[in-house]
LOLOGU-326063 format. One record per residue: chain; y, z, x of N, C-alpha, C in turn. Coordinates in pm, 1 decimal. Atoms other than C-alpha are relative to their C-alpha. Layout:
N
pt cadena=A&n.yy=Y&n.zz=Z&n.xx=X&ca.yy=Y&ca.zz=Z&ca.xx=X&c.yy=Y&c.zz=Z&c.xx=X
...
This chain:
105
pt cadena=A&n.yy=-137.1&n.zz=-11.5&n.xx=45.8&ca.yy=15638.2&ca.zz=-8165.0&ca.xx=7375.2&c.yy=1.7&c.zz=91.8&c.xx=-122.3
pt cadena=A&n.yy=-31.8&n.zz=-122.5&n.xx=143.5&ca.yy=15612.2&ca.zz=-7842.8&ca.xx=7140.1&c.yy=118.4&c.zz=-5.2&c.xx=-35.5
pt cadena=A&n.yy=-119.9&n.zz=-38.5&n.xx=87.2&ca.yy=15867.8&ca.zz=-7783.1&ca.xx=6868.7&c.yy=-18.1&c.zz=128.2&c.xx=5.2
pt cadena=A&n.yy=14.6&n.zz=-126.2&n.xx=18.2&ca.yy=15965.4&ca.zz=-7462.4&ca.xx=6904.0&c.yy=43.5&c.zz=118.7&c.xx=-110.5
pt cadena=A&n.yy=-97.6&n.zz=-64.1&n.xx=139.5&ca.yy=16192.8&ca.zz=-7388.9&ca.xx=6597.4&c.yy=39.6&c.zz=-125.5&c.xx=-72.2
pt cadena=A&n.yy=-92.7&n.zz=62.1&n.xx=44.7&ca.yy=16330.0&ca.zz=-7545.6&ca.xx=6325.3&c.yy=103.2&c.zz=89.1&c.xx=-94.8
pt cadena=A&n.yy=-90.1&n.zz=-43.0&n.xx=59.3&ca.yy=16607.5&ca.zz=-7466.4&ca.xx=6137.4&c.yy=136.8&c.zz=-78.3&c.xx=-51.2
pt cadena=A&n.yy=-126.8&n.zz=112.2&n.xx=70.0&ca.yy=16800.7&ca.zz=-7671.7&ca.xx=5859.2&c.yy=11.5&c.zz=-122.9&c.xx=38.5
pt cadena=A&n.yy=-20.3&n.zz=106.2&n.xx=-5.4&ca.yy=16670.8&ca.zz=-7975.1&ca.xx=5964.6&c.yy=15.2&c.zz=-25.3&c.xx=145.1
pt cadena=A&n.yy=2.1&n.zz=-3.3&n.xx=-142.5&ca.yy=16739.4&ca.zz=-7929.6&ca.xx=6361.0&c.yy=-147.7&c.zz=28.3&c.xx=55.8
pt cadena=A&n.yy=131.6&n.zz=-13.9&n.xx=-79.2&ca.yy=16398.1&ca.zz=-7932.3&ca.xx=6588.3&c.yy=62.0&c.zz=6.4&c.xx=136.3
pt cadena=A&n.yy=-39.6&n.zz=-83.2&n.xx=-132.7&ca.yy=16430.1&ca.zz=-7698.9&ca.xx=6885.2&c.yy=-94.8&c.zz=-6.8&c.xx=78.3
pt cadena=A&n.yy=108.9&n.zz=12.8&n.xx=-56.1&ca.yy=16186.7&ca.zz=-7827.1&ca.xx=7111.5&c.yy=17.2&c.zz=9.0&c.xx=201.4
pt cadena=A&n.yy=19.2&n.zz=-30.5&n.xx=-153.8&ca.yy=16068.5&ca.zz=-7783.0&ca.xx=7501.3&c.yy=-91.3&c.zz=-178.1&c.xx=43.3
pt cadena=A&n.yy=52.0&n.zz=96.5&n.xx=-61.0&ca.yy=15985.8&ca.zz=-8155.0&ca.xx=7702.1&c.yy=-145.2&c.zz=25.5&c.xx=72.5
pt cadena=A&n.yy=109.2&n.zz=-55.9&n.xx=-87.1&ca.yy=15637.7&ca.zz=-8112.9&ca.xx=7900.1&c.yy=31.5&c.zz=14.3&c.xx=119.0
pt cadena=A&n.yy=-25.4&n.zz=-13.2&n.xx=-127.5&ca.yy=15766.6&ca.zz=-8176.3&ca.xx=8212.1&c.yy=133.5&c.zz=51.4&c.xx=41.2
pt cadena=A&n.yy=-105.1&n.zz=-110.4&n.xx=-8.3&ca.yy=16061.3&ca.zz=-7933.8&ca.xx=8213.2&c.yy=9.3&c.zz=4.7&c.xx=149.4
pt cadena=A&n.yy=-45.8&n.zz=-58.5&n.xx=-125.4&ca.yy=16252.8&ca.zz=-7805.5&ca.xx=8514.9&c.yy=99.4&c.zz=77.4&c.xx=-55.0
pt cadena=A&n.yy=-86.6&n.zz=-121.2&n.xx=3.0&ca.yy=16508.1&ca.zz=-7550.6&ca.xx=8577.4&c.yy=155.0&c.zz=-33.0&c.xx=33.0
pt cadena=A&n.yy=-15.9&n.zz=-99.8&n.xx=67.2&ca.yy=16767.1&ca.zz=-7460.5&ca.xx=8460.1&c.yy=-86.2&c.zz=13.8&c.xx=-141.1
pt cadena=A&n.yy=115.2&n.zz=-33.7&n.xx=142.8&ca.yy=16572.9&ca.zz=-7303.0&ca.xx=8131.8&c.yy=94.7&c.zz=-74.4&c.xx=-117.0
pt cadena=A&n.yy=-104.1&n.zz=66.9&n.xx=112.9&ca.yy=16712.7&ca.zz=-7536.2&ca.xx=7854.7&c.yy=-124.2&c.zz=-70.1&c.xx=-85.0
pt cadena=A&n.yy=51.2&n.zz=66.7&n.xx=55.8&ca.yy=16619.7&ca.zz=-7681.2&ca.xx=7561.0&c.yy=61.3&c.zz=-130.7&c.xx=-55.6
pt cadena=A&n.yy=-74.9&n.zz=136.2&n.xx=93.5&ca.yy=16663.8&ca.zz=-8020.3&ca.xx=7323.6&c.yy=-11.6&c.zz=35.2&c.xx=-127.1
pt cadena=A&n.yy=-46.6&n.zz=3.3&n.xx=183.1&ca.yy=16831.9&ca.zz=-7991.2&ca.xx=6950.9&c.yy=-37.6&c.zz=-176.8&c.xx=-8.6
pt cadena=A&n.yy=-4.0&n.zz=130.2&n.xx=80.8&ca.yy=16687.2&ca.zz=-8277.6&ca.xx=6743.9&c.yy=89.2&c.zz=-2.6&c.xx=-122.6
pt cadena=A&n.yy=-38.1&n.zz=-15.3&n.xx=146.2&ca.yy=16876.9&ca.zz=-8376.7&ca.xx=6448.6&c.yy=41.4&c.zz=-188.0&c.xx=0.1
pt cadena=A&n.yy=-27.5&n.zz=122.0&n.xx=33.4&ca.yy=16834.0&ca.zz=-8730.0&ca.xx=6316.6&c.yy=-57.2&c.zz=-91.3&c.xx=138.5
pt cadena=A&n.yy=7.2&n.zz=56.4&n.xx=-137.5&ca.yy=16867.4&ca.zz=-8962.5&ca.xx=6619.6&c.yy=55.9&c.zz=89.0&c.xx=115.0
pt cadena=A&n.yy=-129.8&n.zz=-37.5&n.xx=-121.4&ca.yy=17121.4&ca.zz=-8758.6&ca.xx=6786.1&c.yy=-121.6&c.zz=148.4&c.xx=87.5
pt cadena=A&n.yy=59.9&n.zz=-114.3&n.xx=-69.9&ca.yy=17009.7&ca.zz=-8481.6&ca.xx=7048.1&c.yy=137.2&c.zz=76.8&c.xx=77.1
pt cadena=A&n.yy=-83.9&n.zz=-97.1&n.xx=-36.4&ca.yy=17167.6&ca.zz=-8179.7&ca.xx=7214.9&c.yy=-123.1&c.zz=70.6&c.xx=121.4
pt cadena=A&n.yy=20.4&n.zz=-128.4&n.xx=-52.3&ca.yy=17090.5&ca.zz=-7998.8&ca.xx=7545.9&c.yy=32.2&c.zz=74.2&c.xx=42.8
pt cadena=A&n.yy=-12.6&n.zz=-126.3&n.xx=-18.3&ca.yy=17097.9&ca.zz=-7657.7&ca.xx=7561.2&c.yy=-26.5&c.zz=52.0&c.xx=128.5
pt cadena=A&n.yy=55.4&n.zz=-68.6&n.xx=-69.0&ca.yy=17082.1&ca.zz=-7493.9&ca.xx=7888.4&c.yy=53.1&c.zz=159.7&c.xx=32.2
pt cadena=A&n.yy=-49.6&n.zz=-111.8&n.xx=36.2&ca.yy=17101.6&ca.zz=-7129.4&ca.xx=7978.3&c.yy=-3.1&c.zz=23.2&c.xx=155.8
pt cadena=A&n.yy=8.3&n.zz=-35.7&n.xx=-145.3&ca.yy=17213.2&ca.zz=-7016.7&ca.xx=8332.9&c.yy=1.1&c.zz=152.7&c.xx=13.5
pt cadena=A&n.yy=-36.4&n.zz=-158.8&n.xx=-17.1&ca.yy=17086.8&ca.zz=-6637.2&ca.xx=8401.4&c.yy=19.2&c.zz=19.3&c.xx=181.9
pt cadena=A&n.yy=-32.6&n.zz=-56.1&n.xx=-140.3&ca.yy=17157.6&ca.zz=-6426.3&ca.xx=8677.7&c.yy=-49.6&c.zz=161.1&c.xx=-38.8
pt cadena=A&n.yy=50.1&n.zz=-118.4&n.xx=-0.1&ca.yy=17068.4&ca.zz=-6062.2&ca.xx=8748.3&c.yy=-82.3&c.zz=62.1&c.xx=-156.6
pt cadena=A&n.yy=46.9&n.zz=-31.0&n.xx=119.1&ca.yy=16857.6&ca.zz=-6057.4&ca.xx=8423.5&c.yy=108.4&c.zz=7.0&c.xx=-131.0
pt cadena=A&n.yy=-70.1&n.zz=-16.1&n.xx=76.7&ca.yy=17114.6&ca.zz=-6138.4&ca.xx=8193.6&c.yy=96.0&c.zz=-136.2&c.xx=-18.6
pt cadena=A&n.yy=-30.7&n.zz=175.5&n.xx=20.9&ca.yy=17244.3&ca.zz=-6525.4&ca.xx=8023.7&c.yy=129.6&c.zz=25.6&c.xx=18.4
pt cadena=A&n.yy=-177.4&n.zz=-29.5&n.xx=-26.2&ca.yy=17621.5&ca.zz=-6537.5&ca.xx=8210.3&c.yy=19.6&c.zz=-147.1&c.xx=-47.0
pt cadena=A&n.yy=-72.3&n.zz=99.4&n.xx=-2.8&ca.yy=17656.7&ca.zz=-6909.7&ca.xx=8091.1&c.yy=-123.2&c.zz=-101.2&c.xx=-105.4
pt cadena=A&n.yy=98.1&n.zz=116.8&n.xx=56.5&ca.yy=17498.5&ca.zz=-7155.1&ca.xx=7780.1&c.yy=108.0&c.zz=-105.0&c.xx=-11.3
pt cadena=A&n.yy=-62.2&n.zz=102.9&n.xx=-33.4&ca.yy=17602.9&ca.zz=-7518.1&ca.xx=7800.7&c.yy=-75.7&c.zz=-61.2&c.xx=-121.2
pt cadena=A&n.yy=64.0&n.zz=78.7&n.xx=81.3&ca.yy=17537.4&ca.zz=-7770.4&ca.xx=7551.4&c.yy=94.9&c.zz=-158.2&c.xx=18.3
pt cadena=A&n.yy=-76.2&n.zz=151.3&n.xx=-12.5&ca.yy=17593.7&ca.zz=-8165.3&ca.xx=7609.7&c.yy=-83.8&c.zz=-85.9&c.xx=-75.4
pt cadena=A&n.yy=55.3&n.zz=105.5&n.xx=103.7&ca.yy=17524.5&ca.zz=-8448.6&ca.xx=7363.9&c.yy=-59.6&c.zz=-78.0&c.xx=94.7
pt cadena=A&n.yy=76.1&n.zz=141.6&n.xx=-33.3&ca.yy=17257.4&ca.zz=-8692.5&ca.xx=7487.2&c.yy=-31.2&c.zz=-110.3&c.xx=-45.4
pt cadena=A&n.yy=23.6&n.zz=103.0&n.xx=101.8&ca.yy=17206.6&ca.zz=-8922.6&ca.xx=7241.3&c.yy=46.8&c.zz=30.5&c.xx=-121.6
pt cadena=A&n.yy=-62.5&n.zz=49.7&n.xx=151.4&ca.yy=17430.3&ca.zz=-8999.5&ca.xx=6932.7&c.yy=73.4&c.zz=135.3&c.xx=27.5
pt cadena=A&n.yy=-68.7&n.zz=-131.3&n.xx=30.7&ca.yy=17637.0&ca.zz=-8680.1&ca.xx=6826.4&c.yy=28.3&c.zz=60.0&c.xx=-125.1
pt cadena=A&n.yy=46.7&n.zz=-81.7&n.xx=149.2&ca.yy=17567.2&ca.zz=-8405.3&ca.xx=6569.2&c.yy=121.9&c.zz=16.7&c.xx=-62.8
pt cadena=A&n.yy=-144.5&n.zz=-15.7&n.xx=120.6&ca.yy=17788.4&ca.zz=-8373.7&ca.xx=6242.5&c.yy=57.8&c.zz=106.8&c.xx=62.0
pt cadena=A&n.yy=-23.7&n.zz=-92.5&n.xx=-47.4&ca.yy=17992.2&ca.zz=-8138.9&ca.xx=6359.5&c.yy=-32.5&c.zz=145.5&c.xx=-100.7
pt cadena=A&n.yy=91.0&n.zz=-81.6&n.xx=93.9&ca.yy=17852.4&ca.zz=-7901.5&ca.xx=6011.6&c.yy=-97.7&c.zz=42.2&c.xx=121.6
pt cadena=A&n.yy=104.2&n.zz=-27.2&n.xx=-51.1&ca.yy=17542.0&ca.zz=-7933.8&ca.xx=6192.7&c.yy=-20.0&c.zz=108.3&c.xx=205.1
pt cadena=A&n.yy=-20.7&n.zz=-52.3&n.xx=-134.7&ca.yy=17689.6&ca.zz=-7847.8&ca.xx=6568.7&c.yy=-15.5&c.zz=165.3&c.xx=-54.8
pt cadena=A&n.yy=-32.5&n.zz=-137.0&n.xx=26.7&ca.yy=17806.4&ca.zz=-7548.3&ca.xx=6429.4&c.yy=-75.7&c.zz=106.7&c.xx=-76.8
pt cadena=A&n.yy=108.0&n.zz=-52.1&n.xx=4.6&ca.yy=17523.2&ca.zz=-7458.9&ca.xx=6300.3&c.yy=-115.9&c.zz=75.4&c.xx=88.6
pt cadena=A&n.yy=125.3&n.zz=4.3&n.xx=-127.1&ca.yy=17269.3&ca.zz=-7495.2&ca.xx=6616.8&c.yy=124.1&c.zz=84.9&c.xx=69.7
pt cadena=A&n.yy=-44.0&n.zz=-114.7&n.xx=-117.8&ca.yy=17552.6&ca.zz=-7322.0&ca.xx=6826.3&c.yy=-24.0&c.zz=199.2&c.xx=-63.3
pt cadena=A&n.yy=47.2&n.zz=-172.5&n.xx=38.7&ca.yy=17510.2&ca.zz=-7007.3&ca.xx=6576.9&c.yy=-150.9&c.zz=51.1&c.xx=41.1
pt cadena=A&n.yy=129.4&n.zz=-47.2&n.xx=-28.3&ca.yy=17148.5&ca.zz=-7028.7&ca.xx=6596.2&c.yy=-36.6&c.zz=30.2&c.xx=137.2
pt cadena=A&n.yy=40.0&n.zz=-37.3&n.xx=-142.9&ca.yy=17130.0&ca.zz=-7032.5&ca.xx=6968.3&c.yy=58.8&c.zz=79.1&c.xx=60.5
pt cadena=A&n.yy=-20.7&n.zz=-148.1&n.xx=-50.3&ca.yy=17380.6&ca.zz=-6722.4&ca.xx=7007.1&c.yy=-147.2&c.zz=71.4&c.xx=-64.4
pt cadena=A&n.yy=58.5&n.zz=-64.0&n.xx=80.5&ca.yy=17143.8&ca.zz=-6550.9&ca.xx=6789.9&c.yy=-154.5&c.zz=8.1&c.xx=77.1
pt cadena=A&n.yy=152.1&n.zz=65.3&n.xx=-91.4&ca.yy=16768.0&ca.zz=-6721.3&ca.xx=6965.0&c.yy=11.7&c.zz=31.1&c.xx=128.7
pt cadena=A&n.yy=23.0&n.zz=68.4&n.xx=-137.9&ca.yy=16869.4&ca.zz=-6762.5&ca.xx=7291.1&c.yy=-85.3&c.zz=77.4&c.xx=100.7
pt cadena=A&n.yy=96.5&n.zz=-43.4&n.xx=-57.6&ca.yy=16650.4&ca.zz=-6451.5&ca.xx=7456.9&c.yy=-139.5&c.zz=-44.7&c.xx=-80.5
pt cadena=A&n.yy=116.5&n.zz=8.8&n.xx=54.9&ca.yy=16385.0&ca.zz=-6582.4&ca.xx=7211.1&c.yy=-27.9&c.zz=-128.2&c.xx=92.9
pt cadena=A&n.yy=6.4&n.zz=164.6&n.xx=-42.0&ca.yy=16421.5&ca.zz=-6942.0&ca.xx=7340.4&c.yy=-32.7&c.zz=12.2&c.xx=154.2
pt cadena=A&n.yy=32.4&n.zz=-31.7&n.xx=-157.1&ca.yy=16419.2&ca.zz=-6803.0&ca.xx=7714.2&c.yy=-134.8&c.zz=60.2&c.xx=5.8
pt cadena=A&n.yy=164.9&n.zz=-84.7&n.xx=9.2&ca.yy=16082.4&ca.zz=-6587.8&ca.xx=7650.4&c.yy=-57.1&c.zz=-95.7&c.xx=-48.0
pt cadena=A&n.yy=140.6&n.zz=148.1&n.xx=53.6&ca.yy=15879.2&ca.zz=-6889.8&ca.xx=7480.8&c.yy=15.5&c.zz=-109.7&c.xx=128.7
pt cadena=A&n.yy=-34.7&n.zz=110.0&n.xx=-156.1&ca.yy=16031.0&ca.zz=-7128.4&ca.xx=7831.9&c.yy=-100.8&c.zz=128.0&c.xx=51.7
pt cadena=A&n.yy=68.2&n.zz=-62.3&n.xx=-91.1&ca.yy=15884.1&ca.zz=-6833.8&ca.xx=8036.0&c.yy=-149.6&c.zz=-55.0&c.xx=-35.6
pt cadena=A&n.yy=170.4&n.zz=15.6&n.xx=43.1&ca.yy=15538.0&ca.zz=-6833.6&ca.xx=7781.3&c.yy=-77.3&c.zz=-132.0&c.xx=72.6
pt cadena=A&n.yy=66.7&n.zz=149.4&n.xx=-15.1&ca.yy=15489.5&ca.zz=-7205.1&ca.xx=7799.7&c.yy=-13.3&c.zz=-53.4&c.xx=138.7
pt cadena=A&n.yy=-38.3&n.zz=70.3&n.xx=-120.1&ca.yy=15612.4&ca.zz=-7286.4&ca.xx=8133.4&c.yy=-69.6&c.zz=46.1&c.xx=135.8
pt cadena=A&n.yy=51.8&n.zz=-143.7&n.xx=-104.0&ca.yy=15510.0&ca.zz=-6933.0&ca.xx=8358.7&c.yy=-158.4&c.zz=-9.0&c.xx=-32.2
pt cadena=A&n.yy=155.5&n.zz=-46.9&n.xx=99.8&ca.yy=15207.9&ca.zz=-6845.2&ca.xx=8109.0&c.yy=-71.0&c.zz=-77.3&c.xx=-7.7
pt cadena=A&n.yy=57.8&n.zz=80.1&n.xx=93.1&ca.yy=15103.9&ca.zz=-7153.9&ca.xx=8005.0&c.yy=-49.2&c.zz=15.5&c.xx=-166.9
pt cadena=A&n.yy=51.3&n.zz=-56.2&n.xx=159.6&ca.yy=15073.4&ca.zz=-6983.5&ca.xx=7644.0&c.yy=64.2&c.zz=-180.7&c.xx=-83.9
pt cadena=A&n.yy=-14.0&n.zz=73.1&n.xx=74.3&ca.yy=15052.1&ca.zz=-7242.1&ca.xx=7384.4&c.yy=146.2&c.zz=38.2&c.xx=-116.8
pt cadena=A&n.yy=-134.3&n.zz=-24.7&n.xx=107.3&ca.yy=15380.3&ca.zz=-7266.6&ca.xx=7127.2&c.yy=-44.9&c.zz=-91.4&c.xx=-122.6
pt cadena=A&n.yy=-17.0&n.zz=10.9&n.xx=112.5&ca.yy=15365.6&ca.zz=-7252.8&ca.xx=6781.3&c.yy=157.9&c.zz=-17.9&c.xx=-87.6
pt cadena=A&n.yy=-159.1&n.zz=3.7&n.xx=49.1&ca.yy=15689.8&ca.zz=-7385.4&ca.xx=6575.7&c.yy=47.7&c.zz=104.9&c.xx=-102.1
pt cadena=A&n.yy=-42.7&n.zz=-93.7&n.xx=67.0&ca.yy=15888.0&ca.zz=-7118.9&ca.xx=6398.8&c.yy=82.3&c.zz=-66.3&c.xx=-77.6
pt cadena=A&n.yy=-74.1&n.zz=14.9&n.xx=68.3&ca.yy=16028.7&ca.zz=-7217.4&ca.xx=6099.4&c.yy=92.5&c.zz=62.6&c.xx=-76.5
pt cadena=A&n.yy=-116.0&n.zz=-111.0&n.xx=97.6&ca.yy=16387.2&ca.zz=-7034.1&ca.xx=6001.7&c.yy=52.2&c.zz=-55.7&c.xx=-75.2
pt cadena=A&n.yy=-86.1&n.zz=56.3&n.xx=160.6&ca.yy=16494.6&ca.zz=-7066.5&ca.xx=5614.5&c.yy=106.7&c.zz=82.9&c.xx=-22.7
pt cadena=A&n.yy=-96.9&n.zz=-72.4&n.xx=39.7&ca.yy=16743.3&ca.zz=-6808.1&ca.xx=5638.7&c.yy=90.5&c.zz=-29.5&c.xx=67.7
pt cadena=A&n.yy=-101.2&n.zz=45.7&n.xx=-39.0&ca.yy=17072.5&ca.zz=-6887.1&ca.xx=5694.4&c.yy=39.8&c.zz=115.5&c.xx=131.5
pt cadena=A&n.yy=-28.3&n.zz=-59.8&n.xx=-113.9&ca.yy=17221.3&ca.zz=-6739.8&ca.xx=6001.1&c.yy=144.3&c.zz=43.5&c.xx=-21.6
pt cadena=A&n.yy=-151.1&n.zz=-102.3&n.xx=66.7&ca.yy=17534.5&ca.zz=-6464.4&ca.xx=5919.7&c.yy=69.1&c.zz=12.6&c.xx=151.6
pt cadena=A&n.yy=-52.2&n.zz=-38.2&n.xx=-130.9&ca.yy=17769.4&ca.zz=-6382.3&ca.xx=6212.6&c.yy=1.4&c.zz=120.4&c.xx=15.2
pt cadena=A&n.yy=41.8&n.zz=-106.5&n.xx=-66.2&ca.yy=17665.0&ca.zz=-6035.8&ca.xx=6208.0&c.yy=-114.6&c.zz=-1.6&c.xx=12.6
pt cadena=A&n.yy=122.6&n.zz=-8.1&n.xx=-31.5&ca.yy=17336.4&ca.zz=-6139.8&ca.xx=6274.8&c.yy=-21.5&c.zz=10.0&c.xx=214.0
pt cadena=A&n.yy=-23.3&n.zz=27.8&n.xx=-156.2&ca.yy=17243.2&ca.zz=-6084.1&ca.xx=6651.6&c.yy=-176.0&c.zz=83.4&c.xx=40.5
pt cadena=A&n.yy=123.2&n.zz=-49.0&n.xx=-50.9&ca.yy=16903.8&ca.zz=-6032.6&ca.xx=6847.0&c.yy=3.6&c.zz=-17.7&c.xx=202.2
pt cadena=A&n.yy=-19.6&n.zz=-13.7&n.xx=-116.1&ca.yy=17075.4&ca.zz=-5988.5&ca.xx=7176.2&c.yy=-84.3&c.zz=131.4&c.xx=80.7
């Protein structure tokens, strides 16, 4: 169960026994969030996010939804690594706040 990011207190992690669609789980506290990402012709036409347990401050929602415009081809390439590759994942820890002209689309 690698952590794959954190950021502000959220842990962006991948389950071991994953399936598809490519999604992840937001920790924060008790509460959780998953993320999934539906592509098509090489390109994310649809991210979803549903509370699973408890539900994030909404501060905090609005947080993890910036970070995962911003991640989300990162977050899809480390699912490929770990999942395709088997490459091992190391957690990335981001201290910088996340701007809305930030973008790594």
């Amino acid at each position: 169960m690698p952590t794959i990011y954190e950021y502000f207190g959220i842990m962006i992690l991948f389950y071991s026994d994953e399936h598809e669609p490519i999604h992840v789980h937001a920790k924060y506290g008790d509460s959780v969030v998953k993320v999934s990402f539906f592509l098509k012709e090489g390109k994310i036409y649809r991210t979803t996010f549903a509370e699973i347990n408890g539900k994030f401050p909404p501060q905090k929602m609005k947080q993890h939804k910036k970070f995962v415009s911003v991640y989300k081809w990162k977050i899809v390439l480390r699912w490929d690594e770990y999942f395709i590759y088997k490459k091992s994942q190391k957690k990335e820890v981001i201290t910088k706040k996340i701007k809305n002209e930030d973008s790594y689309n």
